[in-house]
Phi, psi and omega in degrees: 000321160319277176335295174328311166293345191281327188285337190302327195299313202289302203296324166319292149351289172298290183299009211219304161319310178280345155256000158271335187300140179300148186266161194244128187270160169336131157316139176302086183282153186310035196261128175272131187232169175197136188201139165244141214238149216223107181242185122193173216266156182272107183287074229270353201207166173292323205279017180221015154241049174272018184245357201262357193293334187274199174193101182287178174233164180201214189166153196193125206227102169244174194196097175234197174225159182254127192275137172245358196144323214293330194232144185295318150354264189003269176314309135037276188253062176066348214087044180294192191233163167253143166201202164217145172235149167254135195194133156242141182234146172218094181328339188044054184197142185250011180276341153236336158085240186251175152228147176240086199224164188237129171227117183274151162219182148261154203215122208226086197299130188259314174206148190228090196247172171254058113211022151223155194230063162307130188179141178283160163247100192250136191208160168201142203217180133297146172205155170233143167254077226274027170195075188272186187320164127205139194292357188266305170276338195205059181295312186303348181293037169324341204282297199210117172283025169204161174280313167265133203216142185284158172214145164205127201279148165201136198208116150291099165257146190269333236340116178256130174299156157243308170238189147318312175251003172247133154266152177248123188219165177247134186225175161212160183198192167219114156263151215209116180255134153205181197256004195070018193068045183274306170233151175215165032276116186253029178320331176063168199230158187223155193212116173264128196235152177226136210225148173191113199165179202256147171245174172214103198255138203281317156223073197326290194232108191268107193309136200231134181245190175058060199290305221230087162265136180320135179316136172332179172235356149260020177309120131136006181255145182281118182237183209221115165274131187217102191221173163208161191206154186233178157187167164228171176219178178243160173282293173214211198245346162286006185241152178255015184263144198277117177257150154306145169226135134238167176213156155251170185194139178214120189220147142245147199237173165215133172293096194267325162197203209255017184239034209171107165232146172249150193212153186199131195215159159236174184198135165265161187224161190189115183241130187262341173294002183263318164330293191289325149330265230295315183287005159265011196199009145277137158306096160358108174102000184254143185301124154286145144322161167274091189291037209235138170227162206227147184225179175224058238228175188216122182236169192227074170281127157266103230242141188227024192105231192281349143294115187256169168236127162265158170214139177218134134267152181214162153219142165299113164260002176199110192212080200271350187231075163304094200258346182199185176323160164291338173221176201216129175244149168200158197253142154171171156274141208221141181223149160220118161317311175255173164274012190241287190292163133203156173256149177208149173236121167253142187251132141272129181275126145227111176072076172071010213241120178274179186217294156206160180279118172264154185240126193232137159234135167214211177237148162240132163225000000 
């Protein structure tokens, strides 16, 4: 009877191995596109449009991956795809010349059959621009006074199988350049694009495990941000120094589901380009206001693992030197190294308007 029992014993053994070992998701198969794009420039202001009269054009050499499972994410979002795009443009004006710019996105599939793929794209990069302001040679240049500039993609795509491993795909999007008011004149320039071109897929429908990956394990708990951040901006485009901006920040968040933490905070701001306003436009012997301002927001991270996309409104609640709106939005990206550090680069708004790109390091507790 011993004997008998022993193989029983081991295959028990064995299934009991096999529901603990962890599952190992698929590889991430490969697709490379190359597409070509058809804009024109958006007259979003008064002051670019002696520029809108051309219709650029560009090509964009991309490279992403198919999420399979591997990050609890994943499954989350369907499976989205990760990449980069390489994207050239040529303005056909020689008063802007070119842009060259690299974007990492996302790619967030609306519907998926086997042989199409609907789906946005959201991406934000670097760009060089090769013929920015300058007040001596390219004064007529409004959009952007520096070379190097922020970017940001946003796309509704078609993918058609043409084979197994070749697609055809169609997009319409917006691409979008500026320097955040780092330097100016930064009116920034926006392109509305129509996309067309081939993908090539290493494997169209790729197996994906980990469909019901389990909930965080901070989901409904409250945690506590603590940051500071620096940036400079220029004042106007005759004076050319660069000023300091800081800010503090104390927000408290709650993780709310496994896509979503909402956060309301307070922050002081200390712009030093309001300092120089103000000893150009005060009377000699008259009180300045105090340019140091204090805010209030309310925020929205959307988690991607250790990646978010933030979005915030605020108001000044204590601003004695009304230098702009009363209230302020910002965009930006948040990454944590740690479950402790994170970094984030943001762009601050007033009304549609940048006001200047903060660079933040903080704590979460």
């Amino acid at each position: 009877m011993a004997l008998a029992a022993r193989p029983v014993a081991a295959q028990v053994d064995t299934a009991a191995a096999a529901v603990s070992a962890p599952v190992v998701a698929p590889r991430a198969p490969l697709v490379v596109g190359a597409y070509a794009q058809g804009s024109i420039i958006l007259a979003h202001t008064y002051a670019i449009r002696h520029l809108v009269a051309s219709h650029p054009t560009g090509f964009e050499l991309n490279f992403q991956r198919q999420t399979t499972g591997s990050a609890p994410w994943h499954g989350w979002y369907k499976y989205p795809k990760v990449g980069v795009a390489l994207t050239y443009y040529d303005f056909h004006n020689p008063v802007l010349g070119y842009v060259w710019s690299a974007s990492p996105y996302i790619s967030k599939s609306f519907s998926r059959g086997p042989k199409h793929d609907f789906s946005f794209r959201l991406g934000a990069g670097l760009a060089y621009l090769s013929n920015p302001y300058n007040q001596d040679t390219n004064h007529k240049n409004t959009i952007a006074s520096s070379a190097l500039n922020a970017t940001l993609q946003f796309r509704f795509e078609y993918d058609y199988a043409l084979t197994p491993h070749l697609g055809l795909l169609a997009g319409v999007g917006l691409n979008h350049y500026s320097n955040g008011a780092t330097t100016k004149p930064n009116f920034g320039v926006n392109l509305p694009s129509v996309v067309l071109g081939l993908n090539y897929h290493e494997q169209r429908h790729a197996p994906q495990t980990n469909a019901h990956a389990p909930a965080p394990a901070e989901l409904c708990h409250n945690f506590f941000n603590f940051s500071t951040s620096l940036g400079f901006k220029q004042r106007t485009e005759g004076d050319r120094h660069k000023y300091l901006v800081n800010s503090v920040t104390a927000a408290v968040g709650r993780r709310v589901n496994r896509k979503s933490n909402l956060l309301a905070g307070v922050e002081g701001f200390y712009d030093r380009s309001l300092q120089a306003q103000l000893e150009d436009t005060t009377r000699a012997g008259l009180t300045q206001p105090d340019v140091k301002k204090v805010g209030a927001f309310v925020g929205h991270e959307l988690l991607f693992g250790r990646l978010a996309f933030v979005s915030h409104l605020g108001f000044y609640v204590y601003a004695p030197y009304k230098s702009s709106t009363a209230y302020y939005e910002r965009l930006g990206l948040k990454y944590h190294f740690t479950n402790l550090l994170f970094g984030a680069i943001d762009l601050k708004i007033h009304r549609g308007a940048a006001d200047v790109i903060e660079f933040k390091v903080g704590a979460r507790l």
